[in-house]
PQR file with spaces between the fields and no chain letter, atoms N, CA, C, O and H, PARSE charges and radii, in Angstrom:
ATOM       1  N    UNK     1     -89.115  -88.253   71.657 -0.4000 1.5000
ATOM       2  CA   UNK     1     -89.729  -89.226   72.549 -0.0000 2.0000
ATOM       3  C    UNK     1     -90.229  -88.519   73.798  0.5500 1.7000
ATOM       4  O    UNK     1     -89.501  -87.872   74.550 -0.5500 1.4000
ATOM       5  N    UNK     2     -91.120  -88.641   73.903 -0.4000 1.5000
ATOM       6  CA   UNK     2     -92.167  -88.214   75.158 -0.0000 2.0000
ATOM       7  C    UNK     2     -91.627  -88.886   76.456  0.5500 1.7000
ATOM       8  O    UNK     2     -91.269  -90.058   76.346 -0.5500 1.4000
ATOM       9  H    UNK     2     -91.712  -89.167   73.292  0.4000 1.0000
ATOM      10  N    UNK     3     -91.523  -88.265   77.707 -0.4000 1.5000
ATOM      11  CA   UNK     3     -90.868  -88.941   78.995 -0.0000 2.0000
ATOM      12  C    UNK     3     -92.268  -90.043   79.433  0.5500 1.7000
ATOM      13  O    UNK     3     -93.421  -90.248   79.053 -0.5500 1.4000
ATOM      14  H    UNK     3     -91.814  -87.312   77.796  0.4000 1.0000
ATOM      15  N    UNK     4     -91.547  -90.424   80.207 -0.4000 1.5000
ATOM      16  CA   UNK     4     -92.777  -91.744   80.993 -0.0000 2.0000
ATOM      17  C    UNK     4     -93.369  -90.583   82.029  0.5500 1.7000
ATOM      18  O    UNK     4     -92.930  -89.516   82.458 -0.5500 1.4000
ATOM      19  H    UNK     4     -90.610  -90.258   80.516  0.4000 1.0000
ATOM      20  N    UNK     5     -94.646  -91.380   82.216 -0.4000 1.5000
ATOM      21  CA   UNK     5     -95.454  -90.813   83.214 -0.0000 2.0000
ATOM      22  C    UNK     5     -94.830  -91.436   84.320  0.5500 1.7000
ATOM      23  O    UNK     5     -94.178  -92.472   84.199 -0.5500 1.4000
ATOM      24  H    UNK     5     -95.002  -92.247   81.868  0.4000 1.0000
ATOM      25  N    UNK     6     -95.033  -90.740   85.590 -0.4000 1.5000
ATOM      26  CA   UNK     6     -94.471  -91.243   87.276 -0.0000 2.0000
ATOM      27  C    UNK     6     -95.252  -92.602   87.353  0.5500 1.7000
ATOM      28  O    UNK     6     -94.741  -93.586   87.889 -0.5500 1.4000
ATOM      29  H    UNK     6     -95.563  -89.898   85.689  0.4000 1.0000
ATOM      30  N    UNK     7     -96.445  -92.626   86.827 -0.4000 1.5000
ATOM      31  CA   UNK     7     -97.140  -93.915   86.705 -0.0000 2.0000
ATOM      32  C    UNK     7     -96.652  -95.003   85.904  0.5500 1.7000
ATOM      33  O    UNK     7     -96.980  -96.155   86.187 -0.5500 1.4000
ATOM      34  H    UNK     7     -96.861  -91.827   86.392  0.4000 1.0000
ATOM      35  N    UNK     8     -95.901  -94.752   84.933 -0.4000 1.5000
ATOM      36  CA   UNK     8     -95.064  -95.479   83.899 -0.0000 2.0000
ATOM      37  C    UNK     8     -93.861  -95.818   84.342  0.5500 1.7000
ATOM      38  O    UNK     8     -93.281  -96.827   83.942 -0.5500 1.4000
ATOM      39  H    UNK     8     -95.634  -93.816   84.703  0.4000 1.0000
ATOM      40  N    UNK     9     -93.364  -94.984   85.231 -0.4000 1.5000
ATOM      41  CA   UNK     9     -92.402  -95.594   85.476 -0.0000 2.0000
ATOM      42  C    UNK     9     -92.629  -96.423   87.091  0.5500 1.7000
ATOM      43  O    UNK     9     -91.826  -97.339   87.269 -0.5500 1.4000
ATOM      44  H    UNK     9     -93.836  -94.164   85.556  0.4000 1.0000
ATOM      45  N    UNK    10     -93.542  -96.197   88.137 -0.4000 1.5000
ATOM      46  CA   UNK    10     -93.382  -97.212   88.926 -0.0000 2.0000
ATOM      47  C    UNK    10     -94.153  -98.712   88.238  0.5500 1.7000
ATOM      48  O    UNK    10     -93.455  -99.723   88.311 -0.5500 1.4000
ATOM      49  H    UNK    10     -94.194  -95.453   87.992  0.4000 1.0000
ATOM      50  N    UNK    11     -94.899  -98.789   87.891 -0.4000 1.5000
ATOM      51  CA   UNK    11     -94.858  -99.899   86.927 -0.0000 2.0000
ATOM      52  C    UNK    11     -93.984 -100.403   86.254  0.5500 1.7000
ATOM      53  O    UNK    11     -94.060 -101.628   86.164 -0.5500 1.4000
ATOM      54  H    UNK    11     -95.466  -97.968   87.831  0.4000 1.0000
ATOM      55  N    UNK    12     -92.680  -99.629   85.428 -0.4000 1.5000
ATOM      56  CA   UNK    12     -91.960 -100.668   85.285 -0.0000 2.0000
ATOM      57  C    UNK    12     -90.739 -101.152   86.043  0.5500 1.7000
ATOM      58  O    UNK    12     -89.952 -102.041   85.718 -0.5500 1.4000
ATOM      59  H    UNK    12     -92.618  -98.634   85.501  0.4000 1.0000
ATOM      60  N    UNK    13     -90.747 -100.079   87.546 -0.4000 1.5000
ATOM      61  CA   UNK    13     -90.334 -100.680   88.413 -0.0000 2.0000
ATOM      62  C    UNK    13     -90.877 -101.781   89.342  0.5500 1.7000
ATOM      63  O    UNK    13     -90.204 -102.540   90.040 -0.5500 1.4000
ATOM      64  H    UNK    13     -91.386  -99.356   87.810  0.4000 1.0000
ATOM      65  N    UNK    14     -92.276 -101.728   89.219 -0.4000 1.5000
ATOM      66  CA   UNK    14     -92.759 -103.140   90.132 -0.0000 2.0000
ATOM      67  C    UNK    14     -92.733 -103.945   89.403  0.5500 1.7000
ATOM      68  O    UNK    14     -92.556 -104.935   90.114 -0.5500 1.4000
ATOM      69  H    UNK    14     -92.822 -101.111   88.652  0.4000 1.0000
ATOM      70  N    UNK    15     -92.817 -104.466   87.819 -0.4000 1.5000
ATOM      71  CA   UNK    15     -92.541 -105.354   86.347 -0.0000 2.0000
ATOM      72  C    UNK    15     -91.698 -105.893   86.468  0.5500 1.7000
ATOM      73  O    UNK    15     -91.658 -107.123   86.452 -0.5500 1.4000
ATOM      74  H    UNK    15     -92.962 -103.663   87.242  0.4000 1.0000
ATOM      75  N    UNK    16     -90.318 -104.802   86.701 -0.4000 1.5000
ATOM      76  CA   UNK    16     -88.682 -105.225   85.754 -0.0000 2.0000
ATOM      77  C    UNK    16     -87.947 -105.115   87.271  0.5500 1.7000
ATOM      78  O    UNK    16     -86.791 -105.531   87.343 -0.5500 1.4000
ATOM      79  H    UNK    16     -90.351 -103.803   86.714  0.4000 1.0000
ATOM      80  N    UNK    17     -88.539 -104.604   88.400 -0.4000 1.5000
ATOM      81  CA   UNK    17     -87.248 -103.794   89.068 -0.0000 2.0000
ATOM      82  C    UNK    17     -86.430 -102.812   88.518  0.5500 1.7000
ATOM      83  O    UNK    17     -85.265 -102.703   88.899 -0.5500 1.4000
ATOM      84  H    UNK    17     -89.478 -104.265   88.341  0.4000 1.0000
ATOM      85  N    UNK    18     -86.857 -102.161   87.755 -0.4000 1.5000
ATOM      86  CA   UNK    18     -85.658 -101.225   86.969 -0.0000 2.0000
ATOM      87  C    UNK    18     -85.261 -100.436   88.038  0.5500 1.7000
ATOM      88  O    UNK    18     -86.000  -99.602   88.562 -0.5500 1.4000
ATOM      89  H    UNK    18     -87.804 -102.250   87.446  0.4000 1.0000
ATOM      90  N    UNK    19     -84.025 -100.688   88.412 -0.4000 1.5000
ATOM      91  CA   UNK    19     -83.778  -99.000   89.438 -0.0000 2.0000
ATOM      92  C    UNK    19     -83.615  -97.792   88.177  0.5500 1.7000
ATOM      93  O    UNK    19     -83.975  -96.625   88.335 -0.5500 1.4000
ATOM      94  H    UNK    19     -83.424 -101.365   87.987  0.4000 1.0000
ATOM      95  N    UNK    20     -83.142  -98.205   87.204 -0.4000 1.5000
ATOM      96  CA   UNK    20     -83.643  -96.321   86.717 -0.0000 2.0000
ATOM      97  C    UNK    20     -84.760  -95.889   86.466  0.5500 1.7000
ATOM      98  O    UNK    20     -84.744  -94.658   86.434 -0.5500 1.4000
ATOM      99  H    UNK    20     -82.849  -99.153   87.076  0.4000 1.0000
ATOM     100  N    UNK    21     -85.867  -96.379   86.245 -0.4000 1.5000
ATOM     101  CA   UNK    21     -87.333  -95.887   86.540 -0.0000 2.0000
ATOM     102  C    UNK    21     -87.593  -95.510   88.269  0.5500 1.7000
ATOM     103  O    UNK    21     -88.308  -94.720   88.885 -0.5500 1.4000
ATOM     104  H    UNK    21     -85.880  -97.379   86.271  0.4000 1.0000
ATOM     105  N    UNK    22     -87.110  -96.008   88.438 -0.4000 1.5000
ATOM     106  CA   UNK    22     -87.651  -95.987   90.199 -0.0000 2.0000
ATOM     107  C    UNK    22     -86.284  -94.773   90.353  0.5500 1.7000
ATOM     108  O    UNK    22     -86.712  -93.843   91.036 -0.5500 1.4000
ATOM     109  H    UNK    22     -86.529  -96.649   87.937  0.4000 1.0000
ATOM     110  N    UNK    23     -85.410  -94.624   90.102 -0.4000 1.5000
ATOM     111  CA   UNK    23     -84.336  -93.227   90.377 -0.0000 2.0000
ATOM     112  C    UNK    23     -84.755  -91.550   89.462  0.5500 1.7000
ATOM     113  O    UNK    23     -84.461  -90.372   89.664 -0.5500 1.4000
ATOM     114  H    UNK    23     -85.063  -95.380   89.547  0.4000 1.0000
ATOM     115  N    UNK    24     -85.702  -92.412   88.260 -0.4000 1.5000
ATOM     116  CA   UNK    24     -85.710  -91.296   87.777 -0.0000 2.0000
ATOM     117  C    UNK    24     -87.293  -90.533   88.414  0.5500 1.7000
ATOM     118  O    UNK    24     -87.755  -89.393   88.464 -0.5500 1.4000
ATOM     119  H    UNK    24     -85.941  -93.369   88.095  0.4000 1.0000
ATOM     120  N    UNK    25     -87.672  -91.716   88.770 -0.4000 1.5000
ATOM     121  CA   UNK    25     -89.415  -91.217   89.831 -0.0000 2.0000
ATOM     122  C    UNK    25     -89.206  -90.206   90.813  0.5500 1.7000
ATOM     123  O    UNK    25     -89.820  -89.142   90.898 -0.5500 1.4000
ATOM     124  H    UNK    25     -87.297  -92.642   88.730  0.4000 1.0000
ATOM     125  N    UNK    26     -88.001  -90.756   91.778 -0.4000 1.5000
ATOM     126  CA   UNK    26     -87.381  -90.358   92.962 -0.0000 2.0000
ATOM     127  C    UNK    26     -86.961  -88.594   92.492  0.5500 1.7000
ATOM     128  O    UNK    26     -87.471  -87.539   92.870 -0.5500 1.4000
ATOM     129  H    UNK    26     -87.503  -91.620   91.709  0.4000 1.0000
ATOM     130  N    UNK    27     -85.689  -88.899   91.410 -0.4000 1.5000
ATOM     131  CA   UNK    27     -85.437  -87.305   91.139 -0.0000 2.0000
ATOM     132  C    UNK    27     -86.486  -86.437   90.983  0.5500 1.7000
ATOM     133  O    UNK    27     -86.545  -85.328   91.513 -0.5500 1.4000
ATOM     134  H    UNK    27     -85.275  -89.756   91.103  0.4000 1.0000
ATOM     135  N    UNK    28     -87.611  -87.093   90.008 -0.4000 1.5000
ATOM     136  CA   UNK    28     -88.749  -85.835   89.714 -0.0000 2.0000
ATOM     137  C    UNK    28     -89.732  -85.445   90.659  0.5500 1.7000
ATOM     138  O    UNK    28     -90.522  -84.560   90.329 -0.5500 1.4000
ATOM     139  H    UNK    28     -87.563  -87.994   89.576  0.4000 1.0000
ATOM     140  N    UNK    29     -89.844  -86.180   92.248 -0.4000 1.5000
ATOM     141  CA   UNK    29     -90.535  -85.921   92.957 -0.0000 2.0000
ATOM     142  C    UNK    29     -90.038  -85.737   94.249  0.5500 1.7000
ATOM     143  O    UNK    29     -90.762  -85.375   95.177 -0.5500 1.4000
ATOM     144  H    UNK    29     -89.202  -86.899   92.517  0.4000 1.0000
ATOM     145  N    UNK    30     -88.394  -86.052   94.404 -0.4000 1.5000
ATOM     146  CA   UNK    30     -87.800  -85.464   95.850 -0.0000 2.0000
ATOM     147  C    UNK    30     -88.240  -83.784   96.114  0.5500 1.7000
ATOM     148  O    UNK    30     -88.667  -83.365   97.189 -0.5500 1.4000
ATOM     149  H    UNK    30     -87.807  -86.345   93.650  0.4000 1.0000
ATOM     150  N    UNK    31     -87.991  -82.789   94.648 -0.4000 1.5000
ATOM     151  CA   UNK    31     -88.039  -81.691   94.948 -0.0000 2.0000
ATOM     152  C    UNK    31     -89.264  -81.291   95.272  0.5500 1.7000
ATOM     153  O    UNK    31     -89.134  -80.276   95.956 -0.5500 1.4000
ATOM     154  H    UNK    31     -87.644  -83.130   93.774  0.4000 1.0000
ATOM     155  N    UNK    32     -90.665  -81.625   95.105 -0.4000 1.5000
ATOM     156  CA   UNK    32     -91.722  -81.417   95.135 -0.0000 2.0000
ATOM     157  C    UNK    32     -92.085  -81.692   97.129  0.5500 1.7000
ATOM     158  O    UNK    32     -92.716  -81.077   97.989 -0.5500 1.4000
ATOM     159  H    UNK    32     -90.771  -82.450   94.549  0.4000 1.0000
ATOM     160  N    UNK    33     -91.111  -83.172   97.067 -0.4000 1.5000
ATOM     161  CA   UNK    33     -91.388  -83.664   98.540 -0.0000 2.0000
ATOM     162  C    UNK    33     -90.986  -82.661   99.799  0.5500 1.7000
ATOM     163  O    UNK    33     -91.605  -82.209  100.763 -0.5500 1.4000
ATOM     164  H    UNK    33     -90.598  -83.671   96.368  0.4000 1.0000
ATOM     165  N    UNK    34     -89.622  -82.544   99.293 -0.4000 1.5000
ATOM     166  CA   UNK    34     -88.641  -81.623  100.148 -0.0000 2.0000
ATOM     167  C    UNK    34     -89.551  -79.789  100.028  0.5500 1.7000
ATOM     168  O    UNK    34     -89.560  -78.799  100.760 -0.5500 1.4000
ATOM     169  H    UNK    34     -89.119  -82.910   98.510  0.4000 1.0000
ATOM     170  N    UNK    35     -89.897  -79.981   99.311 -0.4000 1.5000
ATOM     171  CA   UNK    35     -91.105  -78.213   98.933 -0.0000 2.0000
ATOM     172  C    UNK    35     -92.030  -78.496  100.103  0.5500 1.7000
ATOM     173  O    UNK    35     -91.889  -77.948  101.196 -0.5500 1.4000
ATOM     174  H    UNK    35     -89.890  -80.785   98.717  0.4000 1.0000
ATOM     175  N    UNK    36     -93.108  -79.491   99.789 -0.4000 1.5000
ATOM     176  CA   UNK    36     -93.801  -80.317  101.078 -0.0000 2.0000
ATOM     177  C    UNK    36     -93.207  -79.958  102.292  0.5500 1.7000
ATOM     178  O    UNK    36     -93.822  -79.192  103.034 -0.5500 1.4000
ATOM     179  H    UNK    36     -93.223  -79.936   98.901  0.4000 1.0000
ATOM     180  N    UNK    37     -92.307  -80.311  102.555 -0.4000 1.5000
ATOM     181  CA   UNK    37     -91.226  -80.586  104.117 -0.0000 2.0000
ATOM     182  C    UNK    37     -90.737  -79.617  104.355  0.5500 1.7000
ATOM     183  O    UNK    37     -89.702  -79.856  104.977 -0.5500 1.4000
ATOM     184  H    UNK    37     -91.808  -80.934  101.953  0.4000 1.0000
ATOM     185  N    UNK    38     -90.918  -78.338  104.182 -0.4000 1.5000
ATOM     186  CA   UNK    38     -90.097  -77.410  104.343 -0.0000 2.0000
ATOM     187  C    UNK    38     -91.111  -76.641  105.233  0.5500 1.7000
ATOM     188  O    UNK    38     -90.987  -75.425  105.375 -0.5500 1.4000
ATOM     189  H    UNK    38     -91.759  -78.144  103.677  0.4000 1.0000
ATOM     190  N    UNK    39     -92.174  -77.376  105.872 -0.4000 1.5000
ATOM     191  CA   UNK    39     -92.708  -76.944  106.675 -0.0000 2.0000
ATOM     192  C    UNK    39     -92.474  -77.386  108.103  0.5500 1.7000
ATOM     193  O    UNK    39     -92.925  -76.912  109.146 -0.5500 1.4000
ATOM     194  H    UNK    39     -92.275  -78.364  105.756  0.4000 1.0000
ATOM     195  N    UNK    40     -91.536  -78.565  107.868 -0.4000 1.5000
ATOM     196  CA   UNK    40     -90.912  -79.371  108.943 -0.0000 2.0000
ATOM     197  C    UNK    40     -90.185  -78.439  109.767  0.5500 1.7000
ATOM     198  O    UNK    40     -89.415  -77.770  109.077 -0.5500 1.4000
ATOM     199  H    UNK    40     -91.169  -78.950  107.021  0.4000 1.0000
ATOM     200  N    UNK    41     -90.161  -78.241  110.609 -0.4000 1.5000
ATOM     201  CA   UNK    41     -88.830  -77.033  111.312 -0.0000 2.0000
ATOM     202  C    UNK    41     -87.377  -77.932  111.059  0.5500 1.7000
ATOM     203  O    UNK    41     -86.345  -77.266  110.978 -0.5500 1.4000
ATOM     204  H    UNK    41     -90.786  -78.784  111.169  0.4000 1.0000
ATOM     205  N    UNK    42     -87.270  -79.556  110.923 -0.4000 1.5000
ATOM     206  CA   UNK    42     -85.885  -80.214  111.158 -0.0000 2.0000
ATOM     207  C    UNK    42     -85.576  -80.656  109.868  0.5500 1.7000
ATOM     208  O    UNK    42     -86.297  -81.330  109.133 -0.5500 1.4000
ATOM     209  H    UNK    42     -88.109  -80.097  110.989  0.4000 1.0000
ATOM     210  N    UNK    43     -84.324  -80.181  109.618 -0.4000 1.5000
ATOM     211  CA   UNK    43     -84.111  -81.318  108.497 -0.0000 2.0000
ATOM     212  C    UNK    43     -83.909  -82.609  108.258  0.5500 1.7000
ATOM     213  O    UNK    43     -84.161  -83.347  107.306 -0.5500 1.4000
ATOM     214  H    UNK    43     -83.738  -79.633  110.215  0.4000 1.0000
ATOM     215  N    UNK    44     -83.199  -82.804  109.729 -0.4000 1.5000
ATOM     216  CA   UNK    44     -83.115  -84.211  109.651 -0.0000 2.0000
ATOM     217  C    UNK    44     -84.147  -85.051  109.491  0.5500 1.7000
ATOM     218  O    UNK    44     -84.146  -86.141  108.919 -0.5500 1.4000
ATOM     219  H    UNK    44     -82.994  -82.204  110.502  0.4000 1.0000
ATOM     220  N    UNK    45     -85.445  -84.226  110.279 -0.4000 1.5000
ATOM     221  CA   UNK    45     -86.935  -84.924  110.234 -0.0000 2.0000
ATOM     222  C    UNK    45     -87.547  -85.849  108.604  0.5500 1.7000
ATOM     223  O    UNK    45     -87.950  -86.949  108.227 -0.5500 1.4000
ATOM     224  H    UNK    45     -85.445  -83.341  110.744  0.4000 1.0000
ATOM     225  N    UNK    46     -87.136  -83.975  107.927 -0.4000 1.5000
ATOM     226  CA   UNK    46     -87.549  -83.961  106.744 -0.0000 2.0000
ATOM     227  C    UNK    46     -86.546  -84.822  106.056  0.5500 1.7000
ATOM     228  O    UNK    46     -86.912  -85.086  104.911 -0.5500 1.4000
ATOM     229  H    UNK    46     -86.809  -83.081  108.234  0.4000 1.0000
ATOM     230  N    UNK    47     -85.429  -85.329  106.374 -0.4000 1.5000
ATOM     231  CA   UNK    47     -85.013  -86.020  105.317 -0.0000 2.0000
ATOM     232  C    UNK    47     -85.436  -87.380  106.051  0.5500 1.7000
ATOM     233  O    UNK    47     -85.811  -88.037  105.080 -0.5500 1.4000
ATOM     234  H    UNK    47     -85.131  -85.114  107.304  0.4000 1.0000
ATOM     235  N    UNK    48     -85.550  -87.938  106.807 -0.4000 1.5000
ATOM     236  CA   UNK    48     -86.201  -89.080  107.494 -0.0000 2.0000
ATOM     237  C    UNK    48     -87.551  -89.373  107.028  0.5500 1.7000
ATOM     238  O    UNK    48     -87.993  -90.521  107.049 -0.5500 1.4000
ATOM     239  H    UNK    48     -85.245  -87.404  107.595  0.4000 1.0000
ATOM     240  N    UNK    49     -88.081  -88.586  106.696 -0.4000 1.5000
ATOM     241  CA   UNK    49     -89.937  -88.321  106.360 -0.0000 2.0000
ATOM     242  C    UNK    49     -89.582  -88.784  104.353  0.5500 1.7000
ATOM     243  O    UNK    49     -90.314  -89.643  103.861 -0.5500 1.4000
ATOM     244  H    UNK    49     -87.722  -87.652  106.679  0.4000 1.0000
ATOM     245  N    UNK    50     -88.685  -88.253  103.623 -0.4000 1.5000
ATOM     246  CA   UNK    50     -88.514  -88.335  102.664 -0.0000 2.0000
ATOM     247  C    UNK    50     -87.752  -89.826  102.214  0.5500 1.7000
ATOM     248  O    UNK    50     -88.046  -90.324  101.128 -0.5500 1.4000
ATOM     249  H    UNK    50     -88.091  -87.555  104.023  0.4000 1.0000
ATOM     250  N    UNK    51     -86.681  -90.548  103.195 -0.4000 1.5000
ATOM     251  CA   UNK    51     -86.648  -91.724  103.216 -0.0000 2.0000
ATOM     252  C    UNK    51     -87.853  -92.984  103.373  0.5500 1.7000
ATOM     253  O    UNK    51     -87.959  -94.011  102.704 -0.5500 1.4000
ATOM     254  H    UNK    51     -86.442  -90.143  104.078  0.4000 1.0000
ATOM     255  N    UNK    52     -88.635  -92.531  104.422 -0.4000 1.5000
ATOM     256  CA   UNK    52     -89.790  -93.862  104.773 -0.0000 2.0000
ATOM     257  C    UNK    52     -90.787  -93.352  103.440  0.5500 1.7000
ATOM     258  O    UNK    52     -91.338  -94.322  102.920 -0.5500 1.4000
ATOM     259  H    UNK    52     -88.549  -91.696  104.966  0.4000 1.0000
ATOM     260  N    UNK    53     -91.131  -92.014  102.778 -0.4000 1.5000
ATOM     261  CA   UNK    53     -91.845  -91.737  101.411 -0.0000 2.0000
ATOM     262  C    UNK    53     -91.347  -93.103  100.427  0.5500 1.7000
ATOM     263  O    UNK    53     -92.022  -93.993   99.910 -0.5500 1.4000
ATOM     264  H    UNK    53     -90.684  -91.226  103.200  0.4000 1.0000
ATOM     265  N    UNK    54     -90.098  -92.881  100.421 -0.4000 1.5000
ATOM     266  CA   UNK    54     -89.637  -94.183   99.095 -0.0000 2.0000
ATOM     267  C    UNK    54     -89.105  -94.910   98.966  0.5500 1.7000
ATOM     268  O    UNK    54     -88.522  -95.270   97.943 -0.5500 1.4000
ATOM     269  H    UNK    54     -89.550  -92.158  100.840  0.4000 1.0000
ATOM     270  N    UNK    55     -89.155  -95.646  100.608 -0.4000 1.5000
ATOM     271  CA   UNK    55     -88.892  -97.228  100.976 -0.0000 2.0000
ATOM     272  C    UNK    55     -90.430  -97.862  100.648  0.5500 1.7000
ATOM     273  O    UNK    55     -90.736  -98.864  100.002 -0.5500 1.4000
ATOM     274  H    UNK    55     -89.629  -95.354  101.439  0.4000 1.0000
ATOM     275  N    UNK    56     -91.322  -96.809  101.396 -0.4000 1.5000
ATOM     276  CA   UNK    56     -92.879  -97.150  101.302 -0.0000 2.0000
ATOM     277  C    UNK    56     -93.168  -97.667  100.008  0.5500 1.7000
ATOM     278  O    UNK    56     -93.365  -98.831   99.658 -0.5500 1.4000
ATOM     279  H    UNK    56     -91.073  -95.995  101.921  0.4000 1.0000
ATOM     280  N    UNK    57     -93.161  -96.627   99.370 -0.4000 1.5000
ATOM     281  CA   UNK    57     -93.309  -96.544   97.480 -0.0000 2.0000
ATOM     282  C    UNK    57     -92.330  -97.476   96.946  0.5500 1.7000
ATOM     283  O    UNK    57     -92.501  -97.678   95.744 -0.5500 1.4000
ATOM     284  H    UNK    57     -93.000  -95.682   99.654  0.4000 1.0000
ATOM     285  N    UNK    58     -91.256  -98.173   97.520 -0.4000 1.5000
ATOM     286  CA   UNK    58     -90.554  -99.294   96.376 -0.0000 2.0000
ATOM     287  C    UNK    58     -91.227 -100.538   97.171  0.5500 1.7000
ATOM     288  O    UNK    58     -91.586 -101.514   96.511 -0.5500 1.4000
ATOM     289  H    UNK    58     -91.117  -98.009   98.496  0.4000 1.0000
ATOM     290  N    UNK    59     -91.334 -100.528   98.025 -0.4000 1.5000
ATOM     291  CA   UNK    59     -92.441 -101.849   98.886 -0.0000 2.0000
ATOM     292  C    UNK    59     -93.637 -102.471   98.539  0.5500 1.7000
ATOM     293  O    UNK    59     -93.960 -103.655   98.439 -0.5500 1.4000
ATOM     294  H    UNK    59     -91.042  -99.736   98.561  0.4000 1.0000
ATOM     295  N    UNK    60     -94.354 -101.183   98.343 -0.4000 1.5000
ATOM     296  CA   UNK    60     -96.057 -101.166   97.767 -0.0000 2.0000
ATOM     297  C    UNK    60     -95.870 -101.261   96.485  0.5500 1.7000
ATOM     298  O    UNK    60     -96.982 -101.393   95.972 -0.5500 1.4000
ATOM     299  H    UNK    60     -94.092 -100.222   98.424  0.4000 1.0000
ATOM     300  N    UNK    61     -94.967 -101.264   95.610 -0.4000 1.5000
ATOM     301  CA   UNK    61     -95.214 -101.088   93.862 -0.0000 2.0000
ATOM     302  C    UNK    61     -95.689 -101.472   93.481  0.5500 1.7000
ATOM     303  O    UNK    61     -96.444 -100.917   92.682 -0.5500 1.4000
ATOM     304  H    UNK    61     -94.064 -101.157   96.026  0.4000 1.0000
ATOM     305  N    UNK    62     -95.700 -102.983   93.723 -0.4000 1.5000
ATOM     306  CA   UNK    62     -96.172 -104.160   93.101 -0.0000 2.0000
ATOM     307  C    UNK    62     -97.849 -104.129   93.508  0.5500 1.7000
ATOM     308  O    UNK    62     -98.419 -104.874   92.710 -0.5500 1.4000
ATOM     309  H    UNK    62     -95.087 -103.433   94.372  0.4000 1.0000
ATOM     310  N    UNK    63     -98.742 -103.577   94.387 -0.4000 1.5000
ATOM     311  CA   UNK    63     -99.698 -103.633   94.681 -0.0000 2.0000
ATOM     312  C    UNK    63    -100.538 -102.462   94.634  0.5500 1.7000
ATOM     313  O    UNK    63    -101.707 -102.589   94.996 -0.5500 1.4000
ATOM     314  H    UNK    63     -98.279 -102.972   95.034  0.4000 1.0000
ATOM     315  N    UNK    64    -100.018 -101.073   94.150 -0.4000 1.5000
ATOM     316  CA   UNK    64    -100.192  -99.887   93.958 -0.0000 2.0000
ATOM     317  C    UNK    64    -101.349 -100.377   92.937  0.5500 1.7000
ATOM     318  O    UNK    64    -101.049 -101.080   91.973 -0.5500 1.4000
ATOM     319  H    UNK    64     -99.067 -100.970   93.857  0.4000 1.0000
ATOM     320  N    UNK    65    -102.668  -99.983   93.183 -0.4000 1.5000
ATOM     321  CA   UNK    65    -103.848  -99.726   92.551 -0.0000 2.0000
ATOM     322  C    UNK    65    -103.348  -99.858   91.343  0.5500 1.7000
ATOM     323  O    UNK    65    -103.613 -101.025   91.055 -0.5500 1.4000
ATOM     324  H    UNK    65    -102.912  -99.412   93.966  0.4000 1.0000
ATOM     325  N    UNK    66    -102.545  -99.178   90.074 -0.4000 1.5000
ATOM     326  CA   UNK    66    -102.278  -99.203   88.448 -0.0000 2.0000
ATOM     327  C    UNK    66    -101.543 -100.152   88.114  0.5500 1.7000
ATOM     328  O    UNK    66    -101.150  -99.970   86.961 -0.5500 1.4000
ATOM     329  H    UNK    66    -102.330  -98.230   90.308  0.4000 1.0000
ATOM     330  N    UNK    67    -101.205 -100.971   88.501 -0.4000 1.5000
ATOM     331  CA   UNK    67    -100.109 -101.793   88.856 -0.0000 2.0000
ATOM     332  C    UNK    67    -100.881 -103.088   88.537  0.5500 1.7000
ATOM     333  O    UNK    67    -100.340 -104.183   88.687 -0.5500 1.4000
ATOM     334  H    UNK    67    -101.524 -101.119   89.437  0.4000 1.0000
């Protein structure tokens, strides 16, 4: 079985609410985010910057352009 696309799965988190689509989105793109942020000098910044990323993104789901 082929994994869901990041697109597949916030869709069936704005659908179902699934928190494991929306946890497994989160895992495959914190590290990419935190890669991003590591230009931040703070961490705390960067983990603050990485919180409002996917409060934003579980807020907007439902209205996200594919959606």
């Amino acid at each position: 079985m082929q994994p869901k696309s990041d697109a597949q799965l916030l869709r069936e988190y704005a659908e179902s609410g699934s928190e494991s689509a929306f946890t497994e989105l989160v895992t495959r793109t914190l590290t990419r985010l935190f890669a991003a942020l590591r230009q931040v000098l703070s961490s705390d910044l960067a983990c603050d910057v990485a919180q409002n990323v996917f409060t934003s993104l579980a807020r907007g789901a439902r209205t996200w352009p594919g959606n």
